[in-house]
C-alpha positions, 0 to 999 in steps of 0.5 A: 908362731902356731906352736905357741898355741900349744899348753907344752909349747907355750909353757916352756916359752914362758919358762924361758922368758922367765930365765932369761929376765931372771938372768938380767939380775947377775948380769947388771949387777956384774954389768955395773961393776965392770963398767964402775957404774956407782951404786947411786948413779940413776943418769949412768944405769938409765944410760945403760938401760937406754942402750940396752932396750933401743939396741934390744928393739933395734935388734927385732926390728932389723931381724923382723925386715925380712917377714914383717914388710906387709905387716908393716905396710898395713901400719896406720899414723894410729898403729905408730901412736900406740907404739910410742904410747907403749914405749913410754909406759913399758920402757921409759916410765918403768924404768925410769921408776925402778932404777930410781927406787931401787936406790931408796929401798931394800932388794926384798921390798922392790922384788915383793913389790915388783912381783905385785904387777903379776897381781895387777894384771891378773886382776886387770884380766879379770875385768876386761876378759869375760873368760879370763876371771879371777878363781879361786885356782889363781888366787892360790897360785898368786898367794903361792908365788908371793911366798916363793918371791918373800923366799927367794929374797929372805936374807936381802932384808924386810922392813915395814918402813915406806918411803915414797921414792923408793917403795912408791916410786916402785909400786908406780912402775909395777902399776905401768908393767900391769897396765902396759902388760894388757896394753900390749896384749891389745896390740899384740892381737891384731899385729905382729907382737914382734913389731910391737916389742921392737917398736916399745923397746926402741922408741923406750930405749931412746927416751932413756938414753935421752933422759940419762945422759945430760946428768951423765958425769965423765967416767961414769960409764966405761966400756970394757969388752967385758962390759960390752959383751955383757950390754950386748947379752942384755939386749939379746935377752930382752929382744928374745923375752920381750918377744916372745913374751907378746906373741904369749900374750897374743895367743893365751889368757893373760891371767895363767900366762903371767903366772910364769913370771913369778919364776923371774926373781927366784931364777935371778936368785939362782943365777946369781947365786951361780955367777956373782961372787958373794952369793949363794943358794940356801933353803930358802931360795929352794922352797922358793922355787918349790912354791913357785912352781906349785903356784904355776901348776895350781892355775895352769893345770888343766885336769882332764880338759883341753887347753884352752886357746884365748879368741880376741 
């Protein structure tokens, strides 16, 4: 994957990552009513997540037989522990940490917080990668994104109220994402990242599916075609982004490469808008995007300078 190397190629790479993880927001939320999932049912939507991300991880791992077998026989016991180590992290406890406090807190307060993790690592970058520091260009674009995500989700309703199970539990899955994220970034340099993401989502999608399904009630999930063929889109999704998203990391800085990501609750709110009935684009979801995409090309616009490629 040489192309990513590139600015434009990488760019548009992340944009698409970025949808595609925005496009999950209709999706489960269609995904749930389909399949009568409640809206209080954490066994039933840690089930579905679990199918998911193992159907997700399995997906890569079956794709990458052909091109990955030397890769593979490299593979040390050491190569597999990181492996469950980073599915533990970036499937199983995020996961299991925002489905849970996503019941106890509002949609705005959970996309403010969940936007953080792109400040942690970021900031994490800052400290660990003497050329991928912390400038006064990052800081703008992350106020920036900020702004478009507090825009993007303006009507879903704001409170200074924190309770521990809803904005905690929130606030400790977007410290996983931020430490999982450079994590991966790690691993994705000396190994195939397609291998990495197919590993991480599979070893993390059975721990879900695992934890889900002994408070699993009778009914609590029916699987119409419908609602097989929205699972079956969501495991595409995350098989294609979360791929993707490592070989990114793999070539580029994690500090300007996650910028793109703020572009995830603003295109889960046009989406939504486009294929949930009920919703709808206003001003505000508009100056989102215009913020968003100020803060993007705030920190990644290179003047007259080339791009720069990260050496690990």
């Amino acid at each position: 994957m040489e192309i990513l190397r590139g600015n434009f190629a990488s760019a548009v790479t992340a944009i698409i990552c970025s949808i595609l993880w925005g496009s999950a927001f209709p999706v489960l939320k269609i995904g749930y009513e389909e399949m009568a999932i409640a809206p209080d049912d954490v066994s039933a939507k840690l089930v579905f997540a679990g199918l998911r991300f193992l159907g997700a991880g399995l997906m890569v791992l079956l794709l990458s037989i052909p091109f990955g077998k030397k890769e593979r026989q490299k593979f040390t016991a050491g190569d597999y522990i990181h492996f469950i180590a980073l599915g533990t992290m970036q499937t199983f406890l995020l996961y299991f940490f925002f489905y849970n406090g996503l019941s106890y807190t509002t949609g705005m307060k959970s996309s403010i917080i969940m936007a953080g993790e792109n400040f942690l690592v970021i900031l994490i970058a800052h400290y660990i990668y003497h050329n991928d520091r912390l400038s006064w260009r990052k800081t703008l674009g992350m106020f920036l994104g900020f702004l478009g995500v507090f825009l993007a989700n303006f009507n879903e309703g704001f409170t200074l109220s924190f309770v521990f199970k809803g904005d905690g539990f929130m606030m400790i899955a977007t410290s996983i994402g931020a430490i999982g994220t450079i994590y991966a970034k790690w691993l994705s340099a000396s190994r195939s990242p397609f291998l990495v993401s197919g590993w991480q989502l599979s070893i993390g999608g059975l721990m879900l599916l695992l934890f889900g399904l002994p408070g699993l009630k009778v009914g609590a999930l029916v699987f119409t075609a419908k609602g097989v063929a929205l699972l079956i889109y969501s495991m595409l999704l995350s098989a294609v982004a979360f791929s993707l998203w490592y070989a990114l990391l793999s070539y580029h800085k994690a500090g300007e490469i996650t910028m793109y990501r703020f572009v995830i609750p603003v295109a889960g709110v046009f989406l939504s808008a486009a294929f949930v009935p009920g919703e709808a684009i206003n001003s505000y979801t508009l100056l989102s995007l215009l913020f968003v995409a100020l803060g993007i090309i705030v920190v990644n616009w290179r003047f007259s300078k080339a791009p720069a490629v990260e050496k690990n």
